[in-house]
mmCIF file of the protein (N, C-alpha, C, O) and its ligand, coordinates in Angstrom:
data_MODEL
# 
_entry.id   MODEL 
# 
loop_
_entity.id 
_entity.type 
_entity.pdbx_number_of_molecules 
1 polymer     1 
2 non-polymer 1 
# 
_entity_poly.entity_id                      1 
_entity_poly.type                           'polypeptide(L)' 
_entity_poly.nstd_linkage                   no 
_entity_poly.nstd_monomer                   no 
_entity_poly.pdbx_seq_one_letter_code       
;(UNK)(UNK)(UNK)(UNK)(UNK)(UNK)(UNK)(UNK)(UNK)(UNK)(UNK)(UNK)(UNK)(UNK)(UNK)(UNK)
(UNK)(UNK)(UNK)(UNK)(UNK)(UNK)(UNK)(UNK)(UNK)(UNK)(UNK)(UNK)(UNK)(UNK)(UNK)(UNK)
(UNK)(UNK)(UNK)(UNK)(UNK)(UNK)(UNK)(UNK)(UNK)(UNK)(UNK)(UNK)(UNK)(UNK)(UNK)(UNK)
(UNK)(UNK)(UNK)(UNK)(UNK)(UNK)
;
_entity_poly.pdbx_seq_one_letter_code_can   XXXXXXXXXXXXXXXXXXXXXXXXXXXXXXXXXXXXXXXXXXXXXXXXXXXXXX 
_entity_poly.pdbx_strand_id                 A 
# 
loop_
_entity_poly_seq.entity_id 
_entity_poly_seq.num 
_entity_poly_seq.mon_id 
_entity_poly_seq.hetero 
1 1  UNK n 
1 2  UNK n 
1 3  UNK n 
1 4  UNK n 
1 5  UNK n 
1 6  UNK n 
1 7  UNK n 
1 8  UNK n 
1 9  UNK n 
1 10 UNK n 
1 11 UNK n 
1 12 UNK n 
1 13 UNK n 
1 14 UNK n 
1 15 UNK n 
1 16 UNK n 
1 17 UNK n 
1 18 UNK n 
1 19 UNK n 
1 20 UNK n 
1 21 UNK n 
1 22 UNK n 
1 23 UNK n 
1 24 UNK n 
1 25 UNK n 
1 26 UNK n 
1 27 UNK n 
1 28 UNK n 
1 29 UNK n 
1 30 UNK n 
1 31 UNK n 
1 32 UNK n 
1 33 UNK n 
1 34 UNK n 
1 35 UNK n 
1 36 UNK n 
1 37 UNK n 
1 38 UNK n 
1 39 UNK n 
1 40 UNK n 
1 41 UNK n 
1 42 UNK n 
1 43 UNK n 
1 44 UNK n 
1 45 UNK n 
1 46 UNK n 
1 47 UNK n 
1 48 UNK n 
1 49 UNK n 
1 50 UNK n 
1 51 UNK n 
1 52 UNK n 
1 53 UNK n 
1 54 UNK n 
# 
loop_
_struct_asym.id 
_struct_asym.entity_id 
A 1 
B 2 
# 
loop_
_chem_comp.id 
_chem_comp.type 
_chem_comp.mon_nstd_flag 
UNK 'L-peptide linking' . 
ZN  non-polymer         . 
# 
_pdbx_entity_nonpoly.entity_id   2 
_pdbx_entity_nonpoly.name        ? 
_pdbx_entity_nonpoly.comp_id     ZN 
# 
_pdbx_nonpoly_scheme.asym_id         B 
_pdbx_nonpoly_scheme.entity_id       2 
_pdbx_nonpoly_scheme.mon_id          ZN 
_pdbx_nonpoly_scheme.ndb_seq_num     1 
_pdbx_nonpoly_scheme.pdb_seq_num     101 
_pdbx_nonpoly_scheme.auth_seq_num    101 
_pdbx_nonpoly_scheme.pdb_mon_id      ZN 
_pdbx_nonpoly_scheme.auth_mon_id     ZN 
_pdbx_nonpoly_scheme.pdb_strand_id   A 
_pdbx_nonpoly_scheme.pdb_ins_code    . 
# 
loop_
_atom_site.group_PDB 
_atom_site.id 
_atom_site.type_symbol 
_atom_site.label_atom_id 
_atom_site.label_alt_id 
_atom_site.label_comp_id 
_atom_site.label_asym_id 
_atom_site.label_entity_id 
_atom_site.label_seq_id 
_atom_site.pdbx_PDB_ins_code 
_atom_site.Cartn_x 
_atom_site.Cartn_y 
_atom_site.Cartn_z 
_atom_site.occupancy 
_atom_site.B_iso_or_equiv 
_atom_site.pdbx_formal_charge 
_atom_site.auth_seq_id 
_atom_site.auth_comp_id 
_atom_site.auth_asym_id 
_atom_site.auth_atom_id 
_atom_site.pdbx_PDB_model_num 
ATOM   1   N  N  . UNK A 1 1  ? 74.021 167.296 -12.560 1.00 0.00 ? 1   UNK A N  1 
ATOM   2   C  CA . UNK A 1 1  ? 73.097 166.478 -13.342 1.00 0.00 ? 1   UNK A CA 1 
ATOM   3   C  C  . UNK A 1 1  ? 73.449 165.017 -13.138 1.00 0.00 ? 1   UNK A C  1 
ATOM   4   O  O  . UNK A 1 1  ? 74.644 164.754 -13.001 1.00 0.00 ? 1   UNK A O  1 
ATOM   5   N  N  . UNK A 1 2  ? 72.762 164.257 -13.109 1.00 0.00 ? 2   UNK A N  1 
ATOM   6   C  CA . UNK A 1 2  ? 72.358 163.086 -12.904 1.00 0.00 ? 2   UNK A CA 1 
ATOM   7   C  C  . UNK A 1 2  ? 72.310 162.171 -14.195 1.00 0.00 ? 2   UNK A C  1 
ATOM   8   O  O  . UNK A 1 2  ? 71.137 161.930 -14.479 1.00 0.00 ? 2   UNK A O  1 
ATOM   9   N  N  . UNK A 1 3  ? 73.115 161.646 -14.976 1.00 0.00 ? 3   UNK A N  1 
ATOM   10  C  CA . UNK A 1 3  ? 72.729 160.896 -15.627 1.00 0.00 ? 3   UNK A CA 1 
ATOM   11  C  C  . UNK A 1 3  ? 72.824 159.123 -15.374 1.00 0.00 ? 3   UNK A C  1 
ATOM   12  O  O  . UNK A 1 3  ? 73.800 158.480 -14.988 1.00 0.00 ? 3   UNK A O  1 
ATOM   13  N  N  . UNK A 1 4  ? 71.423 158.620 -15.747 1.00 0.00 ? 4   UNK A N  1 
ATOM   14  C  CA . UNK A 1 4  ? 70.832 156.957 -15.129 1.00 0.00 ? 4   UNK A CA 1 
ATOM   15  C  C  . UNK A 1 4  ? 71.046 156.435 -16.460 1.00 0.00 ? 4   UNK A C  1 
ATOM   16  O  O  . UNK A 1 4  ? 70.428 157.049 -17.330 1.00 0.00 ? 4   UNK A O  1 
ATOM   17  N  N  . UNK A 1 5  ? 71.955 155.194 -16.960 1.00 0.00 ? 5   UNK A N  1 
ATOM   18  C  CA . UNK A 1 5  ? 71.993 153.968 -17.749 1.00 0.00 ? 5   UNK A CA 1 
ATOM   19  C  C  . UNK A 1 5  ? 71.388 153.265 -17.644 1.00 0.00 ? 5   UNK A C  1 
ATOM   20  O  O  . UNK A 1 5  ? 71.721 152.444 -16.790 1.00 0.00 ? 5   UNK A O  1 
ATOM   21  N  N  . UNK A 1 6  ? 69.915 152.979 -18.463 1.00 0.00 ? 6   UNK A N  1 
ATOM   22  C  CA . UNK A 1 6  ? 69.033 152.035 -18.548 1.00 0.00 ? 6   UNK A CA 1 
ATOM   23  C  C  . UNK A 1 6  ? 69.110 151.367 -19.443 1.00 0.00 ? 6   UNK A C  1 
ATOM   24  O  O  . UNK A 1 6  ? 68.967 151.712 -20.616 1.00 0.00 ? 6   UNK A O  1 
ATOM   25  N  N  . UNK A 1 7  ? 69.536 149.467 -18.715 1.00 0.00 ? 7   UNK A N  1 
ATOM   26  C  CA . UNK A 1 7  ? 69.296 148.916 -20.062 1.00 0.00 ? 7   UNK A CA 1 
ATOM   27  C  C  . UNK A 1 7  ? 68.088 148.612 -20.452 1.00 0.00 ? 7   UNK A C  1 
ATOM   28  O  O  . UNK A 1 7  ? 67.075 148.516 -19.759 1.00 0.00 ? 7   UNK A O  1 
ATOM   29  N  N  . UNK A 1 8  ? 68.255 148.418 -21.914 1.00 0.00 ? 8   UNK A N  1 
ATOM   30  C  CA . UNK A 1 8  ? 66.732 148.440 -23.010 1.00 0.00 ? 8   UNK A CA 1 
ATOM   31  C  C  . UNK A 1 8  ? 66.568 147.278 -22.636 1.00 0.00 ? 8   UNK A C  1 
ATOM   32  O  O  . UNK A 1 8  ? 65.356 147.125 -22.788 1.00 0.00 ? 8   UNK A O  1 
ATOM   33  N  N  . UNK A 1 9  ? 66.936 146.428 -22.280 1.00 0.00 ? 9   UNK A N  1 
ATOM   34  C  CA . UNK A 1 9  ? 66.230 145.029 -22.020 1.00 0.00 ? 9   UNK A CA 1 
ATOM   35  C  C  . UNK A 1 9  ? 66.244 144.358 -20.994 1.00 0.00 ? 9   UNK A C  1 
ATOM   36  O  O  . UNK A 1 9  ? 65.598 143.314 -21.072 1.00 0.00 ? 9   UNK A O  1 
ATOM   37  N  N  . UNK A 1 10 ? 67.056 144.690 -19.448 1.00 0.00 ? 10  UNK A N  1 
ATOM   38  C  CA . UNK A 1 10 ? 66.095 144.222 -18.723 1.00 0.00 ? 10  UNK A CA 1 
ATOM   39  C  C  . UNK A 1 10 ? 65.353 145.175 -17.679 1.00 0.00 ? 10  UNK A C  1 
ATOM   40  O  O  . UNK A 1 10 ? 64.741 144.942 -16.636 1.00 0.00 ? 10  UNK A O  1 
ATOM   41  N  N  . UNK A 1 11 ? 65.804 146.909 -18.720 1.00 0.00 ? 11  UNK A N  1 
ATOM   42  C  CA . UNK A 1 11 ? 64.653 147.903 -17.844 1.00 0.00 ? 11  UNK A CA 1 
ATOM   43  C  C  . UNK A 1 11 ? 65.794 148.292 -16.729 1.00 0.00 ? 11  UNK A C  1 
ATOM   44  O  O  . UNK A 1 11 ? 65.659 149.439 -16.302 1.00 0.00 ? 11  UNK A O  1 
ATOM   45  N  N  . UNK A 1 12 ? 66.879 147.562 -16.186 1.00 0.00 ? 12  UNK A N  1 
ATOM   46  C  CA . UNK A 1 12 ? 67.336 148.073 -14.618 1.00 0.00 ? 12  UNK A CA 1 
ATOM   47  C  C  . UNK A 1 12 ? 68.782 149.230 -15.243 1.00 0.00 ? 12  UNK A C  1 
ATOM   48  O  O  . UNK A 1 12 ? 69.461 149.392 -16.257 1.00 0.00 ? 12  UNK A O  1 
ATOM   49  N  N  . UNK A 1 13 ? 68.637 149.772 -13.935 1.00 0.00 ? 13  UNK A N  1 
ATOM   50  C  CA . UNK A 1 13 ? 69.779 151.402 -13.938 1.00 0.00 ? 13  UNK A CA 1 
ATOM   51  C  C  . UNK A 1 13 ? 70.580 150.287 -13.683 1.00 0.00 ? 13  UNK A C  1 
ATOM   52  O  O  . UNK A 1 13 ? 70.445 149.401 -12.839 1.00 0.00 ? 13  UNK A O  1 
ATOM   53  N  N  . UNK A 1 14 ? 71.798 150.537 -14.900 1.00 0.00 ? 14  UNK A N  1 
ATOM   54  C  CA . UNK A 1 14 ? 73.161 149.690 -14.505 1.00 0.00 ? 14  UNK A CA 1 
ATOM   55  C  C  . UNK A 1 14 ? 74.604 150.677 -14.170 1.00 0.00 ? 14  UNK A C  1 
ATOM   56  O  O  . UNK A 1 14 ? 75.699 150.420 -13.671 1.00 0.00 ? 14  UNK A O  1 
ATOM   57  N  N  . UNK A 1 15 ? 74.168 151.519 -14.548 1.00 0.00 ? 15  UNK A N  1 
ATOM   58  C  CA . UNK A 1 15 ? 75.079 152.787 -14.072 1.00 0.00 ? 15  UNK A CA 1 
ATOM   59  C  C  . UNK A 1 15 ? 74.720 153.932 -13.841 1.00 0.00 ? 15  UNK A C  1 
ATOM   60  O  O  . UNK A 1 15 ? 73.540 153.996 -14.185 1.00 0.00 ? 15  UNK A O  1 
ATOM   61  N  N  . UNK A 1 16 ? 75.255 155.455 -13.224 1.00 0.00 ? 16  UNK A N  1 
ATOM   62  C  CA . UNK A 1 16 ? 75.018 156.131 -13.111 1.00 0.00 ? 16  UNK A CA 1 
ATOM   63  C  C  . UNK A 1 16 ? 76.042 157.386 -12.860 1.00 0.00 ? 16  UNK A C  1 
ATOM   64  O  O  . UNK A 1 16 ? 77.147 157.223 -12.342 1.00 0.00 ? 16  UNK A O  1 
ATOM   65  N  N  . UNK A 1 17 ? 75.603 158.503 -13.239 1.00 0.00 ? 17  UNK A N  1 
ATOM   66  C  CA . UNK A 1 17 ? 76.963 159.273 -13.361 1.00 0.00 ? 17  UNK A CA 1 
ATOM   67  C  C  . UNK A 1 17 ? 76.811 160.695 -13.328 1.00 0.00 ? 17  UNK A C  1 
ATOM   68  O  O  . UNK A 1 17 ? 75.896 161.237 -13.948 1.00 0.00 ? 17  UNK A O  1 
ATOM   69  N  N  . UNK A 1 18 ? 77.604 161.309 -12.682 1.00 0.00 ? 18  UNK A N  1 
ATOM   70  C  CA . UNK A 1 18 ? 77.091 162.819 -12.355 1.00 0.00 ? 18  UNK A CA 1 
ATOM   71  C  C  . UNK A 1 18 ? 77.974 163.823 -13.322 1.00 0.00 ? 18  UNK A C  1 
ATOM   72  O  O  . UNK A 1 18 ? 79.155 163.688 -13.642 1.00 0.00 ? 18  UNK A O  1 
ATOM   73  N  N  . UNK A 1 19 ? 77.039 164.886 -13.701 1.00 0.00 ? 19  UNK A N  1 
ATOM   74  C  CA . UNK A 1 19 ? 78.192 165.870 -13.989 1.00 0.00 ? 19  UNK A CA 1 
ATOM   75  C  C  . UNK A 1 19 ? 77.792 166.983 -13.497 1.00 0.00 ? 19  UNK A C  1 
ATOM   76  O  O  . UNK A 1 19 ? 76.631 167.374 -13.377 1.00 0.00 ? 19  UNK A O  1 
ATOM   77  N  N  . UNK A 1 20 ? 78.978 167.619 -13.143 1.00 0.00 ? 20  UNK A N  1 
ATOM   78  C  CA . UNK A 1 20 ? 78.573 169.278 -12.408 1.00 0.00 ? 20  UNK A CA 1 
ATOM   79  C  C  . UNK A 1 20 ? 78.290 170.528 -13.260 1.00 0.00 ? 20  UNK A C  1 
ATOM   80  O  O  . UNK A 1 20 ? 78.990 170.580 -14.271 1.00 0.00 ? 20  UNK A O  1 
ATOM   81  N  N  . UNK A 1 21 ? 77.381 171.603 -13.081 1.00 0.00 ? 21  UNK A N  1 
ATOM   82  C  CA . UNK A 1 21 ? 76.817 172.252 -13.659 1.00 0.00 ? 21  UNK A CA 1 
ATOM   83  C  C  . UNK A 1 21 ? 76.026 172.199 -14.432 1.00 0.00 ? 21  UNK A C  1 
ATOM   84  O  O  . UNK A 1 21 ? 76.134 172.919 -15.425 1.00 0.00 ? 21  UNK A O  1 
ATOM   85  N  N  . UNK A 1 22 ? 75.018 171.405 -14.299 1.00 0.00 ? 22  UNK A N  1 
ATOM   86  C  CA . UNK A 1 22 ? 73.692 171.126 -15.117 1.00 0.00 ? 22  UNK A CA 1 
ATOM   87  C  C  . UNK A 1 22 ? 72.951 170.562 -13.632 1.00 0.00 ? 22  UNK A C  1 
ATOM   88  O  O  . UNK A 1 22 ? 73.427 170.114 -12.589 1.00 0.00 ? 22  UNK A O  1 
ATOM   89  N  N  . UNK A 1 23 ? 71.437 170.846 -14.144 1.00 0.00 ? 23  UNK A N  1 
ATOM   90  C  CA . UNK A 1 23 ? 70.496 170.602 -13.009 1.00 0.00 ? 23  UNK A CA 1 
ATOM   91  C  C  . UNK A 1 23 ? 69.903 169.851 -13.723 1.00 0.00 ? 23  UNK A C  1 
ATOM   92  O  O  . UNK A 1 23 ? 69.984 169.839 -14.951 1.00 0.00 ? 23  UNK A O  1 
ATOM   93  N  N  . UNK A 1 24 ? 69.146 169.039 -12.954 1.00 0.00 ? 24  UNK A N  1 
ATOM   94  C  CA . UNK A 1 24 ? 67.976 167.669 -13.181 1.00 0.00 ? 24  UNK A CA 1 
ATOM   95  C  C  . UNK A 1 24 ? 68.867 166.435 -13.547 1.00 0.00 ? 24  UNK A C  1 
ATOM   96  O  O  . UNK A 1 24 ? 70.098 166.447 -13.535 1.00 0.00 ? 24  UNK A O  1 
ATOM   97  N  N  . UNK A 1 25 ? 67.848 165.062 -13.969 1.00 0.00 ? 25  UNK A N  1 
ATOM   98  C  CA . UNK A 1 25 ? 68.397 164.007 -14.552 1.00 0.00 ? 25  UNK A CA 1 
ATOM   99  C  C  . UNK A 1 25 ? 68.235 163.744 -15.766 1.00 0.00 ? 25  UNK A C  1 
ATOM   100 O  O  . UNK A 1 25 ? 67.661 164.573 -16.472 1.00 0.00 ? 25  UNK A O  1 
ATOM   101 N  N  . UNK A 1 26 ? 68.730 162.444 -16.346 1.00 0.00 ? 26  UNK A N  1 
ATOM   102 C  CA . UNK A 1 26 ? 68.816 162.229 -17.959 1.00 0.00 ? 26  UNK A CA 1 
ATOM   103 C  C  . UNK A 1 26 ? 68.439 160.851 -17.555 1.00 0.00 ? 26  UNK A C  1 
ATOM   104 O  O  . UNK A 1 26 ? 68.327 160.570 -16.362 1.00 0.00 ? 26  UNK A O  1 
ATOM   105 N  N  . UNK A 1 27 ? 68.210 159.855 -18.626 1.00 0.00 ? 27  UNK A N  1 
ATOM   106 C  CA . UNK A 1 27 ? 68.275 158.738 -18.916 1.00 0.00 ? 27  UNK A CA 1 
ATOM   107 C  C  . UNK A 1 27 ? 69.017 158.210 -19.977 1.00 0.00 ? 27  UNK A C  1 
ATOM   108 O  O  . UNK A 1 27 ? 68.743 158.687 -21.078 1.00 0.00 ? 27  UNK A O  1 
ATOM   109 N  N  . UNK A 1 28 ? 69.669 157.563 -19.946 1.00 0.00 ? 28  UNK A N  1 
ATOM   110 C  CA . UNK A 1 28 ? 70.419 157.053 -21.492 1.00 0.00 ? 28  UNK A CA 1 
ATOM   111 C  C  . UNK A 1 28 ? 70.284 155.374 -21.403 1.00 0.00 ? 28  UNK A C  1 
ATOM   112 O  O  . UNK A 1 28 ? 70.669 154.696 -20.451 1.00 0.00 ? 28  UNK A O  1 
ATOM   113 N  N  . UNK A 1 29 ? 69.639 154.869 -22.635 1.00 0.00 ? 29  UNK A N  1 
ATOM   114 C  CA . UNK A 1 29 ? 69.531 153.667 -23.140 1.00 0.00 ? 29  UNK A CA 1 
ATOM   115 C  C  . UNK A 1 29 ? 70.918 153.811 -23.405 1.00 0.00 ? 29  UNK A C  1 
ATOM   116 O  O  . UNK A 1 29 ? 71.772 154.616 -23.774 1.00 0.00 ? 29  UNK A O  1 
ATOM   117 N  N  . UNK A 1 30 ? 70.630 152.037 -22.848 1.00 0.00 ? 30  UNK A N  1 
ATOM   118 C  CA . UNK A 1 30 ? 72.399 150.966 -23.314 1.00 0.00 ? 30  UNK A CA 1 
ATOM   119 C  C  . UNK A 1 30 ? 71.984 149.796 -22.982 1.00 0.00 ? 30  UNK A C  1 
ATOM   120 O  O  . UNK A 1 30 ? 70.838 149.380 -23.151 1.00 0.00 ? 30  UNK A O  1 
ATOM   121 N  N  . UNK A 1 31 ? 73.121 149.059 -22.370 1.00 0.00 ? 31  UNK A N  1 
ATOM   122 C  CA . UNK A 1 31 ? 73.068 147.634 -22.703 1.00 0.00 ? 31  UNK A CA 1 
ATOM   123 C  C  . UNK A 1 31 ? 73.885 147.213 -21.459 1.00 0.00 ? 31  UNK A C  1 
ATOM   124 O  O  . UNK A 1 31 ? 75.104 147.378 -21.519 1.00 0.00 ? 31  UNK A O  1 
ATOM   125 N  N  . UNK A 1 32 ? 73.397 146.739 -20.448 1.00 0.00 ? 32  UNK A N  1 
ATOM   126 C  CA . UNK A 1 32 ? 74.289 146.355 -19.032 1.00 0.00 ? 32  UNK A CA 1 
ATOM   127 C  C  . UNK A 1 32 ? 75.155 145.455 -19.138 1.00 0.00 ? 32  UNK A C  1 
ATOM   128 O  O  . UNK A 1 32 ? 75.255 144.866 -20.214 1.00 0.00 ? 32  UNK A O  1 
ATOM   129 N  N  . UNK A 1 33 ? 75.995 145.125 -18.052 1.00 0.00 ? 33  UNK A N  1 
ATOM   130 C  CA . UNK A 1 33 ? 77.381 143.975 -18.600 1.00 0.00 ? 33  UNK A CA 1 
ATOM   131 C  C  . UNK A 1 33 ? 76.545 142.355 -18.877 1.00 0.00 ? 33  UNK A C  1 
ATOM   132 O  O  . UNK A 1 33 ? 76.906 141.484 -19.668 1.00 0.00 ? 33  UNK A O  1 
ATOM   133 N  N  . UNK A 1 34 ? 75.559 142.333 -18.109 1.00 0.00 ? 34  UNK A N  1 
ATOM   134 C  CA . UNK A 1 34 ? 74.969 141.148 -17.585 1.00 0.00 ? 34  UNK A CA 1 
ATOM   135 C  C  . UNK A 1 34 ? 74.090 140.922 -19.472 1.00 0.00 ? 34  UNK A C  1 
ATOM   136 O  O  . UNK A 1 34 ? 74.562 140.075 -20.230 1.00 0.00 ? 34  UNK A O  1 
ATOM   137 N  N  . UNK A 1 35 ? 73.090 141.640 -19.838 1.00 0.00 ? 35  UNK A N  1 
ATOM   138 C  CA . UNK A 1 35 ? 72.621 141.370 -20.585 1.00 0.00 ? 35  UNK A CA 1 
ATOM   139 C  C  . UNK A 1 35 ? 73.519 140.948 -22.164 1.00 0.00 ? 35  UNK A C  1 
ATOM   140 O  O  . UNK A 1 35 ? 73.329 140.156 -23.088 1.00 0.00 ? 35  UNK A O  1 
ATOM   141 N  N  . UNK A 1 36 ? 74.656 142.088 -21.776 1.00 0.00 ? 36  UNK A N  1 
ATOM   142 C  CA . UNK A 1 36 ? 75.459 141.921 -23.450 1.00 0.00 ? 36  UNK A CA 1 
ATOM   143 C  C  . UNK A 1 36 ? 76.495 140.703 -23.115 1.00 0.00 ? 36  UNK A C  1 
ATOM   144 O  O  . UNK A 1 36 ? 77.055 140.225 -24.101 1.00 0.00 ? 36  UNK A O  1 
ATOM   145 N  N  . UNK A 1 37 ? 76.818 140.140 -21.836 1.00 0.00 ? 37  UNK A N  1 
ATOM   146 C  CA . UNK A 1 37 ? 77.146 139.042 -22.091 1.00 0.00 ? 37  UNK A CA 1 
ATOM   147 C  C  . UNK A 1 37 ? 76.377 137.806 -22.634 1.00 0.00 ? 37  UNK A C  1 
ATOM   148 O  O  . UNK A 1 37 ? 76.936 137.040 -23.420 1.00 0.00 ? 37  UNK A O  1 
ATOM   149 N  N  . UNK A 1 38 ? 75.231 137.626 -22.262 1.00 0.00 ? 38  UNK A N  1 
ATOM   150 C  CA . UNK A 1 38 ? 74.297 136.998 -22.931 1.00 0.00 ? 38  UNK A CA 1 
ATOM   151 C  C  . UNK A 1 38 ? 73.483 137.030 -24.195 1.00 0.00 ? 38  UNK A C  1 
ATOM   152 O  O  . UNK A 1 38 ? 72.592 136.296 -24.621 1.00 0.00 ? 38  UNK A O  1 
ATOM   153 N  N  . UNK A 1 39 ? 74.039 138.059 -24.637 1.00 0.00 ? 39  UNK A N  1 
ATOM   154 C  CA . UNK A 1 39 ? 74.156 138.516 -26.221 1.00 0.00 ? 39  UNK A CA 1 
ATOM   155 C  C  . UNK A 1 39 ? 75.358 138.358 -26.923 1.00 0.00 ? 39  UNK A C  1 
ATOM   156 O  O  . UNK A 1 39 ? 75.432 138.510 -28.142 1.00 0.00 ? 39  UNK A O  1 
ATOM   157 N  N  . UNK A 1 40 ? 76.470 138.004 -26.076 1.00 0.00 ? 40  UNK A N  1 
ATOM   158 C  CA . UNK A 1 40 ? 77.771 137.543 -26.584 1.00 0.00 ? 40  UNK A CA 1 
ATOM   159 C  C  . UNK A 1 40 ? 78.286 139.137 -26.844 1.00 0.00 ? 40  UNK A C  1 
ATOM   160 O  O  . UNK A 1 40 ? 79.317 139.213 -27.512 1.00 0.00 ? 40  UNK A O  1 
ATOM   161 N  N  . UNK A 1 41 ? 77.643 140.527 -26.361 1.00 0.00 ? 41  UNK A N  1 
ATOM   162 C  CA . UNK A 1 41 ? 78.450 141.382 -26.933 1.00 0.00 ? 41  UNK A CA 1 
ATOM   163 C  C  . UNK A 1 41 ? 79.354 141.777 -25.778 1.00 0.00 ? 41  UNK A C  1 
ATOM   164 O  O  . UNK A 1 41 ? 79.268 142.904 -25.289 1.00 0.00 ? 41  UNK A O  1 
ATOM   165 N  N  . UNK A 1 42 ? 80.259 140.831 -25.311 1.00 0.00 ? 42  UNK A N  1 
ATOM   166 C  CA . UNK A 1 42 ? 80.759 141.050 -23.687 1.00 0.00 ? 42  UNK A CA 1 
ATOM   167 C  C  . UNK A 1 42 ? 82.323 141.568 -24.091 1.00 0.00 ? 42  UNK A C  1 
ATOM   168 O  O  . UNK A 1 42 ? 83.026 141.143 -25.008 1.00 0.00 ? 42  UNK A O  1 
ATOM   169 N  N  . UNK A 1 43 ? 82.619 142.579 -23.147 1.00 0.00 ? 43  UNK A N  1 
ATOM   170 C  CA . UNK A 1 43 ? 83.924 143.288 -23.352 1.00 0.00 ? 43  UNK A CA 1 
ATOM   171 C  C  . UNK A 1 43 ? 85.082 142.415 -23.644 1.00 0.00 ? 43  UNK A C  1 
ATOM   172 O  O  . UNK A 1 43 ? 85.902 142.529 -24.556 1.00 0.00 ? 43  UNK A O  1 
ATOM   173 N  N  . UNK A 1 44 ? 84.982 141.256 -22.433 1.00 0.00 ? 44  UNK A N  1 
ATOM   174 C  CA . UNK A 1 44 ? 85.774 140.287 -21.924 1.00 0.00 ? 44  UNK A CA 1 
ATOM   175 C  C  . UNK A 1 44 ? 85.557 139.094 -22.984 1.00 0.00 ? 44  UNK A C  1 
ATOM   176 O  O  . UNK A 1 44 ? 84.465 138.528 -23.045 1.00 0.00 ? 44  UNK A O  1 
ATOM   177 N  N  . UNK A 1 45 ? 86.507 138.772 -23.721 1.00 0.00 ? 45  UNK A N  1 
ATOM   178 C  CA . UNK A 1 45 ? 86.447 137.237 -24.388 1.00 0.00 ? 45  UNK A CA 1 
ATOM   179 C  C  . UNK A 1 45 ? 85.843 136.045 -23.408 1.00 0.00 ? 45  UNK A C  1 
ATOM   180 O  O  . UNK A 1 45 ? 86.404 135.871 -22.326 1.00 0.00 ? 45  UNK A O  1 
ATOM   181 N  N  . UNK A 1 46 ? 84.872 135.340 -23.717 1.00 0.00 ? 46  UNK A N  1 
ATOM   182 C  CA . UNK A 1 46 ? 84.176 134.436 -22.724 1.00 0.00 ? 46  UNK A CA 1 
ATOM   183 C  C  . UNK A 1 46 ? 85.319 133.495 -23.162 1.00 0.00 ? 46  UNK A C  1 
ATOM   184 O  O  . UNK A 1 46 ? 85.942 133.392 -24.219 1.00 0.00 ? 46  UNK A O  1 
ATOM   185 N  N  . UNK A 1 47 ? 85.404 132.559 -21.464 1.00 0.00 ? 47  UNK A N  1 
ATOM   186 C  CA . UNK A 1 47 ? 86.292 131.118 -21.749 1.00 0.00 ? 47  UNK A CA 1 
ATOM   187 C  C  . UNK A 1 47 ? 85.964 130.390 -22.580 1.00 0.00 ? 47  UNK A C  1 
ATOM   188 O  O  . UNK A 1 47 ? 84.746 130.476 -22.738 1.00 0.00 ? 47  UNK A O  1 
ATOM   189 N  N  . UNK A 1 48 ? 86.628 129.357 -23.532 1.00 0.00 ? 48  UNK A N  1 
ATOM   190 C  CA . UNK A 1 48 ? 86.289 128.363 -24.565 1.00 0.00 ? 48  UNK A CA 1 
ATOM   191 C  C  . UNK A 1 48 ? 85.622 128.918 -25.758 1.00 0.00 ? 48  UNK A C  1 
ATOM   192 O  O  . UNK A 1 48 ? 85.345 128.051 -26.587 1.00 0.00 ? 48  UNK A O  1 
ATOM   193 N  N  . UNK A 1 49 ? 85.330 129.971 -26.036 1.00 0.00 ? 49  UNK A N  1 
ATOM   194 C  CA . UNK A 1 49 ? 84.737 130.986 -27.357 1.00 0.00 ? 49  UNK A CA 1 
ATOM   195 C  C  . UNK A 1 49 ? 86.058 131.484 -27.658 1.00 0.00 ? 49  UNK A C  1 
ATOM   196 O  O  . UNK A 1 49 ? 86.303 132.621 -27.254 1.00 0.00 ? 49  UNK A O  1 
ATOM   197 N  N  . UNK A 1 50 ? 86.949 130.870 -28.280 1.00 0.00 ? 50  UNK A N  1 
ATOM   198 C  CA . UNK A 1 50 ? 87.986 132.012 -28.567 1.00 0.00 ? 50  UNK A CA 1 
ATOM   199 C  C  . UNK A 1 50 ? 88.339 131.370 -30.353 1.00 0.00 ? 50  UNK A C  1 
ATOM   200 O  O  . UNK A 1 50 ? 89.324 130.734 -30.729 1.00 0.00 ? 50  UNK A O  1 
ATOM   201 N  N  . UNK A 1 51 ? 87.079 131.848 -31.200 1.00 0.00 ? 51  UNK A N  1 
ATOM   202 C  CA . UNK A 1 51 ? 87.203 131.286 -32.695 1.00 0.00 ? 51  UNK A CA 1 
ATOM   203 C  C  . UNK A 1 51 ? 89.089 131.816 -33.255 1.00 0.00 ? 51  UNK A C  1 
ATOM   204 O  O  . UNK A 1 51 ? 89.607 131.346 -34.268 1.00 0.00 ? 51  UNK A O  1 
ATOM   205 N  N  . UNK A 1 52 ? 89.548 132.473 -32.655 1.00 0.00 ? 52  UNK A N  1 
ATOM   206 C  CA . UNK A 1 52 ? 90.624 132.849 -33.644 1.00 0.00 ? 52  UNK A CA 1 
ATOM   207 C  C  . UNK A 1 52 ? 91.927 132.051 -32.904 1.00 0.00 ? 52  UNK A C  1 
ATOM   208 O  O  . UNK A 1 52 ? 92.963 132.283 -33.526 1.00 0.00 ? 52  UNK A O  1 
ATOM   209 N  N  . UNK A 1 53 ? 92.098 131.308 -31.915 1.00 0.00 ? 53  UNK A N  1 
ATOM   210 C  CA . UNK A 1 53 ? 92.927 130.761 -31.410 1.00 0.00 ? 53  UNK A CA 1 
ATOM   211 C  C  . UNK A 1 53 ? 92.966 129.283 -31.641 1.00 0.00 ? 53  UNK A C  1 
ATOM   212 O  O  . UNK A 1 53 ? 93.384 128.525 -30.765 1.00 0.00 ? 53  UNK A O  1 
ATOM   213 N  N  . UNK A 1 54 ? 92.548 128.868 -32.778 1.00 0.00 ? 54  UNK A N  1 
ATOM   214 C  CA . UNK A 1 54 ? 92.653 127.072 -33.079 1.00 0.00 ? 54  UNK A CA 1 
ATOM   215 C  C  . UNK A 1 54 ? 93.655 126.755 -34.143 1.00 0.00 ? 54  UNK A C  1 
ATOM   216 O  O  . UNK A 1 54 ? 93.854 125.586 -34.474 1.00 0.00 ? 54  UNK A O  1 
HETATM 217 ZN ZN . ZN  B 2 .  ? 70.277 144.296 -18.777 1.00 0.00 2 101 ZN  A ZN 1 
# 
């Protein structure tokens, strides 16, 4: 099986991932690295945003 990570907002497959013993594909809504950085929900602490270090 085939499962495709679509993000909800800009629509594109940002990942994709197989598992064995299941047939066909899936889709799963999420949130790609590109978009949730620009939502600030980014894994990675962005440079100069660091509120708890002053
Ligand atoms: Zn996106």
């Amino acid at each position: 099986m085939k499962i495709y990570h679509i993000c909800e907002i800009c629509q594109q497959v940002f990942d994709a991932s197989e598992v064995d013993g299941y047939e066909g594909t899936v889709e799963m809504q999420g949130i790609c690295h590109e978009c949730s950085v620009e939502m600030g929900f980014a894994e990675v602490p962005i440079t100069g945003l660091r509120p708890y270090y002053h």
